[in-house]
DSSP file (Angstrom, degrees, kcal/mol; ACC not computed):
  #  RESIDUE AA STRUCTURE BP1 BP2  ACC     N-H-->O    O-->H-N    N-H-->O    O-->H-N    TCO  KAPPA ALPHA  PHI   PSI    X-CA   Y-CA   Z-CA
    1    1 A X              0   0    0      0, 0.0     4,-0.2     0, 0.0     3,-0.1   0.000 360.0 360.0 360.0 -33.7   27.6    9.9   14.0
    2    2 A X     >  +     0   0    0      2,-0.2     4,-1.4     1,-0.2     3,-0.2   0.652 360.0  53.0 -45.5 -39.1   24.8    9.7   16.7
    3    3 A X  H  > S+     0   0    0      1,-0.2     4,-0.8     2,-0.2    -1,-0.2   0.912 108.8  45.5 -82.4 -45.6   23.1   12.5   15.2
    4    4 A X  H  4 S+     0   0    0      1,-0.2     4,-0.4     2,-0.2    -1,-0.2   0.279 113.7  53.9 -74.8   5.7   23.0   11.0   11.4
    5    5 A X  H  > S+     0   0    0     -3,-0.2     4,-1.1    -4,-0.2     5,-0.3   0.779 109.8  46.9 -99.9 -50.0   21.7    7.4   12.8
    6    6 A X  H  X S+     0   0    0     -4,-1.4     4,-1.3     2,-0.3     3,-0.5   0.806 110.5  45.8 -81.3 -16.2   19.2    9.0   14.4
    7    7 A X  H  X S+     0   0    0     -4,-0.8     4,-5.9     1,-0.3    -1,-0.3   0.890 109.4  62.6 -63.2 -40.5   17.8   11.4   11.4
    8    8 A X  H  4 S+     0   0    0     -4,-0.4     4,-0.5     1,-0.2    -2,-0.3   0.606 105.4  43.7 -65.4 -13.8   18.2    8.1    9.5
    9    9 A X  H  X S+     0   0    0     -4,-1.1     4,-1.6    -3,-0.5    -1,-0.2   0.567 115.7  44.7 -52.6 -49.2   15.4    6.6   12.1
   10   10 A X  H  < S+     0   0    0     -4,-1.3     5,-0.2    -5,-0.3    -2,-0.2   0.829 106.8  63.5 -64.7 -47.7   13.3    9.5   11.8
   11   11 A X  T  X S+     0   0    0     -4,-5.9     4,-1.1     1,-0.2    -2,-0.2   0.903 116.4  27.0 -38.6 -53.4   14.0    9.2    8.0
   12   12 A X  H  > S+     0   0    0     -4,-0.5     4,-1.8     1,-0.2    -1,-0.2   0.786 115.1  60.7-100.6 -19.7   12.1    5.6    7.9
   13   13 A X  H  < S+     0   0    0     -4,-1.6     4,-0.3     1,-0.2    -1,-0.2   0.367 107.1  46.5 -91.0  36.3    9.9    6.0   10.6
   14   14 A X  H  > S+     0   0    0      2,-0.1     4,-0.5    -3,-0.1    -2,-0.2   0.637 114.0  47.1-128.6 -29.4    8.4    8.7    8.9
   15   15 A X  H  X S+     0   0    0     -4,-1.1     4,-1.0    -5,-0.2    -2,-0.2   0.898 106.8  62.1 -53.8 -43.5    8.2    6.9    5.6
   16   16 A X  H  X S+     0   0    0     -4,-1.8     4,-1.9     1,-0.2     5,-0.3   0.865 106.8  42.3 -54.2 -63.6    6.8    4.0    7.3
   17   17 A X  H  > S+     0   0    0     -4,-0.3     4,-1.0    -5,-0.2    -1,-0.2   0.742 105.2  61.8-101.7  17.8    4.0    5.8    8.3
   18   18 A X  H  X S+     0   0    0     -4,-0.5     4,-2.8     2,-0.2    -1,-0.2   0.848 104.3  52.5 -39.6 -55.3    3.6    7.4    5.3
   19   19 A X  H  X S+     0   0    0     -4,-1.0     4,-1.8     1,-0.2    -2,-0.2   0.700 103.1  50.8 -77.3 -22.6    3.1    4.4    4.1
   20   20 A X  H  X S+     0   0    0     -4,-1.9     4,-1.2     2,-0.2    -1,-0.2   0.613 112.7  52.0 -78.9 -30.0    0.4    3.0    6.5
   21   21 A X  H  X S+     0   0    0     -4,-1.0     4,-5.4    -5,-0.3    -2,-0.2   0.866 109.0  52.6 -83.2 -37.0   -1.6    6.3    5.7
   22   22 A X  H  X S+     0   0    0     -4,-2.8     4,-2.8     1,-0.2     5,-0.3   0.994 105.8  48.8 -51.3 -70.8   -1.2    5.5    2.0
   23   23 A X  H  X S+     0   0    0     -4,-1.8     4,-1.3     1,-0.2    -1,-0.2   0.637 110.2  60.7 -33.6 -46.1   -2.5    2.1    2.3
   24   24 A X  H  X S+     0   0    0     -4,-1.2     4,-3.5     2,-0.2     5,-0.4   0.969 120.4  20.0 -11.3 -87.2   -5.5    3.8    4.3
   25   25 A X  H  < S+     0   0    0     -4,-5.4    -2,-0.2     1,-0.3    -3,-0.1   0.734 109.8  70.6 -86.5   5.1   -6.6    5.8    1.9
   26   26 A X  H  X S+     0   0    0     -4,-2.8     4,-1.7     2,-0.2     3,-0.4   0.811 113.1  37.1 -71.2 -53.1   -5.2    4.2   -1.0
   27   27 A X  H  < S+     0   0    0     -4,-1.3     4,-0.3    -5,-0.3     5,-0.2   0.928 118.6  48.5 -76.2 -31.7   -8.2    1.1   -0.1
   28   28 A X  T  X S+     0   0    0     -4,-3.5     4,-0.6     2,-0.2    -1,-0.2   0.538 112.1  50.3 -80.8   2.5  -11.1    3.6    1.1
   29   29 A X  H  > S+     0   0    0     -3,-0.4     4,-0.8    -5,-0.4    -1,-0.2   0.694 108.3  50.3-113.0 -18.7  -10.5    5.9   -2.3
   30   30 A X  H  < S+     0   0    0     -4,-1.7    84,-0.2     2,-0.1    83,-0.2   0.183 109.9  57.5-108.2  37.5  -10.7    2.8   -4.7
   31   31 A X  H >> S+     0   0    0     -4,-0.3     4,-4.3     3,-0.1     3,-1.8   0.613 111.3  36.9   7.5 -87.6  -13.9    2.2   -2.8
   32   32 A X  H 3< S+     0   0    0     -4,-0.6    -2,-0.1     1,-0.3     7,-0.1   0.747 113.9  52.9 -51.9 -34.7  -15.2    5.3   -3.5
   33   33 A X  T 3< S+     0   0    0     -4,-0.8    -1,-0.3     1,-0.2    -3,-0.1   0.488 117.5  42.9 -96.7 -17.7  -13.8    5.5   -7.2
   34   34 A X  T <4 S+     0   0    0     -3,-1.8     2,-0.3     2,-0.1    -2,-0.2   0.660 127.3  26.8-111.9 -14.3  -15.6    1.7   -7.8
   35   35 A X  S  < S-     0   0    0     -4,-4.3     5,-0.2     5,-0.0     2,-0.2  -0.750 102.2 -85.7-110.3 165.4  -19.1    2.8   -5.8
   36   36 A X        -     0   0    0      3,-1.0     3,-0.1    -2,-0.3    -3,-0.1  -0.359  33.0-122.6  -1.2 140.2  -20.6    6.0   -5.3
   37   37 A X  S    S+     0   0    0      1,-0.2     3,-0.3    -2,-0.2    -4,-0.1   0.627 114.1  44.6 -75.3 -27.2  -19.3    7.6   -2.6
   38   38 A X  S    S+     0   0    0      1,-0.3     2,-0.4    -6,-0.1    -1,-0.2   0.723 120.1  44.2 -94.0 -17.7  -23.1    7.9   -0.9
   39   39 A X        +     0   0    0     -7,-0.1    -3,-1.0    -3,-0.1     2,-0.4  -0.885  67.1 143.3-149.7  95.3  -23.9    4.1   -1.9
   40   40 A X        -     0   0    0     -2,-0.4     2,-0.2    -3,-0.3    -8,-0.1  -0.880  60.1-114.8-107.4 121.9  -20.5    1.5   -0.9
   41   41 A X     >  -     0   0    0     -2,-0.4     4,-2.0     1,-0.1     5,-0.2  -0.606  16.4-130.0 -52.2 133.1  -22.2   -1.7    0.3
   42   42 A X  H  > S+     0   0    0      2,-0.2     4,-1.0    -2,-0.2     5,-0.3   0.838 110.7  64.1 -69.5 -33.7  -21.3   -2.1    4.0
   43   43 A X  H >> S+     0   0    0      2,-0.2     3,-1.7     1,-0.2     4,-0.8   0.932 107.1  42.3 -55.2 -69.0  -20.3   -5.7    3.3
   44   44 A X  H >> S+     0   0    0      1,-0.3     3,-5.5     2,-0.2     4,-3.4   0.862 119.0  51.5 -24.1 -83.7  -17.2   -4.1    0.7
   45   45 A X  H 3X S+     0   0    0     -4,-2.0     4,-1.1     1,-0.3    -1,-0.3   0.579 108.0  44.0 -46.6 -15.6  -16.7   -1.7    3.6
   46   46 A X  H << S+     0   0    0     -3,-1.7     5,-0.3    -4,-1.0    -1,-0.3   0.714 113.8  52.0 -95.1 -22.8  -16.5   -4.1    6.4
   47   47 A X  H <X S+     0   0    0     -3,-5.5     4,-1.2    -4,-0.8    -2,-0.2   0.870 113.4  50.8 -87.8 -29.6  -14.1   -6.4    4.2
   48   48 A X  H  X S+     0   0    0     -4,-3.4     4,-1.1     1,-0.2    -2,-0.2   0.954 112.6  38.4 -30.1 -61.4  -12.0   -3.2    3.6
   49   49 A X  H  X S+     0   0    0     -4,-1.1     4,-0.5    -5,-0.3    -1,-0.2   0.670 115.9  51.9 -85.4 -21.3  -11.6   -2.1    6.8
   50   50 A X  H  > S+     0   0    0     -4,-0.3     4,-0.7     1,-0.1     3,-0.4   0.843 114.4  50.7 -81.5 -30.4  -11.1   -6.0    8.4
   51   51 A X  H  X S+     0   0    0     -4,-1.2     4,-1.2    -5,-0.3     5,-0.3   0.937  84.8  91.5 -46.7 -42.7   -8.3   -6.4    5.5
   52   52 A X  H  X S+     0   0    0     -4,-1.1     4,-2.7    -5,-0.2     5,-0.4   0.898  82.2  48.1 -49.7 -41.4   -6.6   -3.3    6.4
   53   53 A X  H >X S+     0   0    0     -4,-0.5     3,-6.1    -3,-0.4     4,-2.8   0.894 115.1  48.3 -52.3 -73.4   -4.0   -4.8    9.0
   54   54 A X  H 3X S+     0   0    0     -4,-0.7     4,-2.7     1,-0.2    -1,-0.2   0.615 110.8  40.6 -37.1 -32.1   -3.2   -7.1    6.9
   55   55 A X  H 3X S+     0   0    0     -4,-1.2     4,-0.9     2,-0.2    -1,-0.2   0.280 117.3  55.1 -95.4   6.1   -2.6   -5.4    3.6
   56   56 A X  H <X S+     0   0    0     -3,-6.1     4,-2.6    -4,-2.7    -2,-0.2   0.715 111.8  44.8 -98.9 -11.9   -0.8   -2.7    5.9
   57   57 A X  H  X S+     0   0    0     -4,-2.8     4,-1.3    -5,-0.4    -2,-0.2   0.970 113.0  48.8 -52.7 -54.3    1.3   -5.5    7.2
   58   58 A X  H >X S+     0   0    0     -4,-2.7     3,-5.0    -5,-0.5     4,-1.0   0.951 111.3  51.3 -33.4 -77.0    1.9   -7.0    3.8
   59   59 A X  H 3X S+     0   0    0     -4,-0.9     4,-1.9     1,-0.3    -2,-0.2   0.747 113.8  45.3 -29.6 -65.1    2.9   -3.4    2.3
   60   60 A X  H 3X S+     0   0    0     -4,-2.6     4,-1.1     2,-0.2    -1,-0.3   0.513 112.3  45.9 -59.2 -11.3    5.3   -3.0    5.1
   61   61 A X  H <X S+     0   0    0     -3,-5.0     4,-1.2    -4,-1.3     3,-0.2   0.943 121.0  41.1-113.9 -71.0    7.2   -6.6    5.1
   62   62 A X  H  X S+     0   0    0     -4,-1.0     4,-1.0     1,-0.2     6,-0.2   0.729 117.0  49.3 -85.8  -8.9    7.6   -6.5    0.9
   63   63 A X  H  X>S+     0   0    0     -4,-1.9     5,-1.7    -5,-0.5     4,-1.1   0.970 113.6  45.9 -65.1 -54.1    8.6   -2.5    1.0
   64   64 A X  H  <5S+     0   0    0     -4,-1.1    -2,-0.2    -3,-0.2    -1,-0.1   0.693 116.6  44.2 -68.1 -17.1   11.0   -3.5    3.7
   65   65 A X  H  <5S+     0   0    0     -4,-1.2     2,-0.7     1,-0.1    -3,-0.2   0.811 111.9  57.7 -77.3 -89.4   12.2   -6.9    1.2
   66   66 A X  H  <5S-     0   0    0     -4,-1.0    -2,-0.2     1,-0.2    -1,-0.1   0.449 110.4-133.3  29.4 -62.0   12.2   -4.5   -1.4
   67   67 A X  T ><5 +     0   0    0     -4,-1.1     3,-1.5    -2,-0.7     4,-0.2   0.609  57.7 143.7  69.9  17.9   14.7   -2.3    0.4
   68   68 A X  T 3 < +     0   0    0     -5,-1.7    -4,-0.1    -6,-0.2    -2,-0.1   0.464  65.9  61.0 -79.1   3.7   12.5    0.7   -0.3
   69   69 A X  T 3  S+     0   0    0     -6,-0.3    -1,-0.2     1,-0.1     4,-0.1   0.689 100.3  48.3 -35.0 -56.0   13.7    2.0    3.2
   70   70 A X  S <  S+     0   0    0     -3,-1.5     2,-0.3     2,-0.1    -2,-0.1   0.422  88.6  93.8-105.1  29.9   16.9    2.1    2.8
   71   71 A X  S    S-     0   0    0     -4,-0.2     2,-0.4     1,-0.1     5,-0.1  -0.757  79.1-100.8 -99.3 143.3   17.5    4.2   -0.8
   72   72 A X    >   -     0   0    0     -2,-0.3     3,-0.5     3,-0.1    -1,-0.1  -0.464  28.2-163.7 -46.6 114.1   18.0    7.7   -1.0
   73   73 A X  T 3  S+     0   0    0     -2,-0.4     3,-0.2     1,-0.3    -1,-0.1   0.502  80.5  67.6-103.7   6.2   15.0    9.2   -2.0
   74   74 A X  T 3  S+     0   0    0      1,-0.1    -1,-0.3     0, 0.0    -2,-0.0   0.743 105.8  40.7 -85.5 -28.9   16.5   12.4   -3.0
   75   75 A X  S <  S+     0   0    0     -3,-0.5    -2,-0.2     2,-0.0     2,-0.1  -0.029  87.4 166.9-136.3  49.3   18.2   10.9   -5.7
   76   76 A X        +     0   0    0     -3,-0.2     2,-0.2     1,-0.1    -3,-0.1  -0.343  12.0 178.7 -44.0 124.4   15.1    8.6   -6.8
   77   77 A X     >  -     0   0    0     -2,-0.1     4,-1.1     0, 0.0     3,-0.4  -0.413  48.0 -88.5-103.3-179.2   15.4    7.0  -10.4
   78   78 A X  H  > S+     0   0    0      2,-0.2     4,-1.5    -2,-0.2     5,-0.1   0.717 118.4  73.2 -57.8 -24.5   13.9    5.0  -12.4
   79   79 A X  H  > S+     0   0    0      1,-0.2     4,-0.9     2,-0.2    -1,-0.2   0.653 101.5  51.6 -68.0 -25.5   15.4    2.2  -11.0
   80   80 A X  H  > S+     0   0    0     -3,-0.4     4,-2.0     2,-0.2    -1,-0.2   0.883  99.7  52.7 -28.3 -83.4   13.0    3.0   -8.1
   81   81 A X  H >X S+     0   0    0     -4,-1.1     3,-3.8     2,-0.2     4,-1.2   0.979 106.4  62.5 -51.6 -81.4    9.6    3.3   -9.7
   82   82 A X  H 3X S+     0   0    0     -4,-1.5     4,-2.8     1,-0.4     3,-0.3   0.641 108.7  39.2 -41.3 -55.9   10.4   -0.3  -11.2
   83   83 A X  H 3X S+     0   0    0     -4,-0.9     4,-1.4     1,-0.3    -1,-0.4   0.794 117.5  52.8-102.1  -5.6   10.7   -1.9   -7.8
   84   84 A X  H <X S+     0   0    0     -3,-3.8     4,-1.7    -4,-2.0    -1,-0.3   0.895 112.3  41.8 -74.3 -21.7    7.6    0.2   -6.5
   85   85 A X  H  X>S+     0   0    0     -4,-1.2     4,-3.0    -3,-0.3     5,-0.6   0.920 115.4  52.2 -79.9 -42.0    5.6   -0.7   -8.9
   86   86 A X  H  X5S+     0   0    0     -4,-2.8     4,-2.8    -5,-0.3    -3,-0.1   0.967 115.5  46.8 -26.6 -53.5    7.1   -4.6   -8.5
   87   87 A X  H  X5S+     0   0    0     -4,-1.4     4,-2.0    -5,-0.3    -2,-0.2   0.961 108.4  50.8 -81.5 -56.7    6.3   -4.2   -4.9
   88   88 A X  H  <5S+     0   0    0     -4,-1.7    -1,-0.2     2,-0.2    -2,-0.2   0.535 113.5  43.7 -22.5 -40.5    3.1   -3.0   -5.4
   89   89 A X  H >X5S+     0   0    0     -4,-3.0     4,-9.6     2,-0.2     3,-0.8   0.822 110.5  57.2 -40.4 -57.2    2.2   -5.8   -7.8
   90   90 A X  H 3X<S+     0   0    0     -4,-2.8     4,-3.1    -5,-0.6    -2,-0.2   0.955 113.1  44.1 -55.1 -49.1    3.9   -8.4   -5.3
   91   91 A X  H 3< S+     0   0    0     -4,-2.0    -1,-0.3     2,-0.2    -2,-0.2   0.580 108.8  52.5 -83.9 -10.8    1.5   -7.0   -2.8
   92   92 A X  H X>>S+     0   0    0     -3,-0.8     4,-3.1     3,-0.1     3,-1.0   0.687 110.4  49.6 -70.3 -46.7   -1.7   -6.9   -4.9
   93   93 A X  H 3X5S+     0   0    0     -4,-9.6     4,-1.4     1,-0.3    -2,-0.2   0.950 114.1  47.1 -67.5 -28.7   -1.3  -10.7   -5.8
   94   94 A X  H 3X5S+     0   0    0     -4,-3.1     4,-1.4     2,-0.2    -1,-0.3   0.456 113.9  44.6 -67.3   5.5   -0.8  -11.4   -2.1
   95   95 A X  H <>5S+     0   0    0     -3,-1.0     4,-1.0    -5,-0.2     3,-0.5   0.949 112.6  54.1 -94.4 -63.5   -3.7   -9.4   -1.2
   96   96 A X  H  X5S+     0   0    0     -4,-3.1     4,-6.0     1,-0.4     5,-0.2   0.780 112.0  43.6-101.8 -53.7   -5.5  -11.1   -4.1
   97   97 A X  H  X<S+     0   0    0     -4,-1.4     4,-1.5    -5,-0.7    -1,-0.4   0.962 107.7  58.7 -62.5 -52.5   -4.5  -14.6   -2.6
   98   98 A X  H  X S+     0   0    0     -4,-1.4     4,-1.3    -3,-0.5    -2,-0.3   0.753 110.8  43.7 -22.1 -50.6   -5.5  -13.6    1.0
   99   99 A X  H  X>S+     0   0    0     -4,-1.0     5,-2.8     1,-0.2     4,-0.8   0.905 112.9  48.5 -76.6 -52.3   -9.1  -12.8   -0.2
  100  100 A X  H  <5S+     0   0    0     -4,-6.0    -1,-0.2     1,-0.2    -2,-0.2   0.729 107.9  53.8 -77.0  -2.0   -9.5  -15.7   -2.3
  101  101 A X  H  <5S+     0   0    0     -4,-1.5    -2,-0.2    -5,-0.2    -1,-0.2   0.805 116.6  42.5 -66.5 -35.6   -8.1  -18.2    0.6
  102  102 A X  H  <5S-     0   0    0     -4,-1.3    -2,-0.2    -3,-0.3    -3,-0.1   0.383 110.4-131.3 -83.7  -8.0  -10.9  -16.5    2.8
  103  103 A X  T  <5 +     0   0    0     -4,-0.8     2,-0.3     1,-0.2    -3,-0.2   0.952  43.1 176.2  51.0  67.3  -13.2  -16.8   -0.1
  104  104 A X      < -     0   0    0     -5,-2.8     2,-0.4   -57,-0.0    -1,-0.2  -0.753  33.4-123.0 -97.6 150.1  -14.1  -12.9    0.5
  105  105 A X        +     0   0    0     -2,-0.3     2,-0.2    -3,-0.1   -58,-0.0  -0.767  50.4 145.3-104.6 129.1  -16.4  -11.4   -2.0
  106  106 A X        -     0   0    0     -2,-0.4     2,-0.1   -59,-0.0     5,-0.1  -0.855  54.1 -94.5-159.0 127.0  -14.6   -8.0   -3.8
  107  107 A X    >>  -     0   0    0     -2,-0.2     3,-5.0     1,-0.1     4,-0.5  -0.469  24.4-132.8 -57.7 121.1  -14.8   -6.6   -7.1
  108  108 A X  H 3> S+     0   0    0      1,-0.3     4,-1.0     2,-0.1    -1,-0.1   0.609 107.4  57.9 -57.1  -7.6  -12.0   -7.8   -9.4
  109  109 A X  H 3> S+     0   0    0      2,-0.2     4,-1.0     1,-0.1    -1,-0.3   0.631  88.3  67.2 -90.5 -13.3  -11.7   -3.9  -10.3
  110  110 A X  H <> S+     0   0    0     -3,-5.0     4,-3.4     2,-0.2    -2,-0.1   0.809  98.9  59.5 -86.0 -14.0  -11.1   -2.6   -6.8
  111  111 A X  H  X S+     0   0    0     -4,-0.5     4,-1.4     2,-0.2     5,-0.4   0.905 109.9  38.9 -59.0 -56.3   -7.7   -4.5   -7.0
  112  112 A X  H  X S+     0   0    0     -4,-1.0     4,-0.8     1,-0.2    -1,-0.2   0.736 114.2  51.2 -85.1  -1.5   -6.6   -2.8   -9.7
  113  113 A X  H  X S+     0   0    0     -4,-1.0     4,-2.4   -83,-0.2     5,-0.4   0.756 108.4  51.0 -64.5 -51.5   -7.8    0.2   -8.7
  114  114 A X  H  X S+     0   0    0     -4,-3.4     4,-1.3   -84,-0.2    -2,-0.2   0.762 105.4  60.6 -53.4 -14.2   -6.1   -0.2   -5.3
  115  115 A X  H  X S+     0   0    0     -4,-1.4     4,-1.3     2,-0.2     5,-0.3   0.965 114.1  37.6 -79.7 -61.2   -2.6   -1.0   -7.4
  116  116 A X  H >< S+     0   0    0     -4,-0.8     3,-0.6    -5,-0.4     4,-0.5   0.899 113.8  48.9 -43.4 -52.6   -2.9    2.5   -9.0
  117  117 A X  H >X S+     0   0    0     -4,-2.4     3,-2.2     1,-0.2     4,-1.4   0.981 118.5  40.7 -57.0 -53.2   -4.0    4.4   -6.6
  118  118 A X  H 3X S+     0   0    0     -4,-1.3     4,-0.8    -5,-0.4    -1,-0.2   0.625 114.3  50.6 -75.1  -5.7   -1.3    3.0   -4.1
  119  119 A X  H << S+     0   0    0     -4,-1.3    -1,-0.3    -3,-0.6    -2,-0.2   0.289 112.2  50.4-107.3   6.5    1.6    3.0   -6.7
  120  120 A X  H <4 S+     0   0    0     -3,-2.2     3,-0.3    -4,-0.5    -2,-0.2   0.747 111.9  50.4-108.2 -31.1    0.4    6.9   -7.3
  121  121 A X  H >< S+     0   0    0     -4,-1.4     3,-1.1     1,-0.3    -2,-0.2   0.815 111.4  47.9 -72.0 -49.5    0.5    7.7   -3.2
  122  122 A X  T 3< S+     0   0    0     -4,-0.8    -1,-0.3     1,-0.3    -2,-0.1   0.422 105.9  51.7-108.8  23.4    3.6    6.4   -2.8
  123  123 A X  T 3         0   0    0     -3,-0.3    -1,-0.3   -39,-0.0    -2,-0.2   0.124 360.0 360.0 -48.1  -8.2    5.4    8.1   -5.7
  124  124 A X    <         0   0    0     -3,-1.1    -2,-0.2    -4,-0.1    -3,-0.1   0.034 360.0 360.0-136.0 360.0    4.1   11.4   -4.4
């Protein structure tokens, strides 16, 4: 019993940071995809990169409401995708709110780039 608790540990902390690497490159790739890769304004880049705790916290606290921890991911459904892409929403519109409470300057397109990108990373 020892043995399956502890795969089951490995199991999420290896999703977990899956998911923190997603979130990564999931904001620096719809960057890239809304700027030229040679010409991102450092402002964008600087609000990226100060955001990032936060939107890897977010991700982790509504994946973990979610419950996309504890499902079998072998025997993934549709029933799935519907609550990553939910959760993925749920976490753009709190990213969305974050930015405008701090009244941070972003292009309304790198949100919805970031939704795709990050609801295509973690399907994969």
């Amino acid at each position: 019993m020892n043995h399956i608790f502890k795969n089951e540990k490995i199991r999420i902390l290896t999703l977990i940071i899956s998911d923190i690497v997603a979130v990564i490159i999931s904001s620096f790739l719809a960057l890239v995809l809304r700027f030229d890769i040679d010409y991102i304004p450092k402002h964008y880049l600087n609000v990226v990169v100060l955001s990032l705790p936060f939107c890897i916290i977010t991700t982790l606290l509504v994946f973990y409401f979610f419950r996309l921890y504890n499902r079998v991911w072998s025997y993934a459904s549709i029933g799935e995708m519907i609550s990553i892409i939910e959760s993925v929403f749920l976490i753009e519109v709190i990213t969305i709110c974050y930015h405008v409470f701090l009244d941070v300057d972003l292009p309304r397109r790198l949100f919805v780039q970031l939704m795709i990108i990050l609801i295509k990373k973690i399907n994969t």
